[in-house]
Phi, psi and omega in degrees: 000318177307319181279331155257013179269326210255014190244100200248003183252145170302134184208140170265158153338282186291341172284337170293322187300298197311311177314305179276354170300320189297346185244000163224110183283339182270017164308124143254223214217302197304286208296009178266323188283279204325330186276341107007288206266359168270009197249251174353315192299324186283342179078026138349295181225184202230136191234136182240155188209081197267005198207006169064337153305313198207151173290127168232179185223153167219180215248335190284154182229353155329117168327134171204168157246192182267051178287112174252131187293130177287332188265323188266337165085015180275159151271114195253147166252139198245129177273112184244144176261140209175103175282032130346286186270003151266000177294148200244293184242141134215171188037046189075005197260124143289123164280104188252347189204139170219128176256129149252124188238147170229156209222107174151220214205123191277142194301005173268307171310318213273336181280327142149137163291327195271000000 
């Protein structure tokens, strides 16, 4: 838990694994998932899914979306203002989680590009 309170970066299992064997060398990849996904489950942390390959997890539980850079491939979290993320129901569908993923190409690549 410490290591995503102190993490401002999108983390996967395994980079979260990798980080930490060295300072708990008996750490395994299960007890990094199961504690992950008991985290989220609890809405502790917040898990994400932008590219449908992996999971990652963060610490913000604040509405937000998701922007990746197509070229550096990092992930920004973007402040949308939207009522979007209080919706409960719409068109008779219950709403338990609404993800915004954005796309496209970030102002550090685009500076440069130039």
């Amino acid at each position: 838990m410490q290591f995503i309170l102190n993490n401002e970066h999108h983390s996967s299992v395994d980079s979260i694994y990798q980080k930490l064997i060295h300072e708990i060398p008996t750490l395994s990849k299960t007890t990094v998932y199961n504690t992950l996904a008991l985290f989220a489950e609890k809405k502790i942390i917040n898990s994400i899914t932008i590219d449908n390959t992996e999971i990652l997890y963060e610490q913000s539980q604040k509405p937000h979306a998701h922007f990746q850079c197509n070229i550096c491939k990092n992930i920004i979290d973007i402040d949308l203002d939207s009522n979007l993320y209080g919706i409960s129901e719409i068109e008779n569908h219950k709403v338990e989680k609404v993800n915004i993923n954005l796309r496209g190409v970030c102002n550090e690549c685009l500076k440069s590009k130039k």
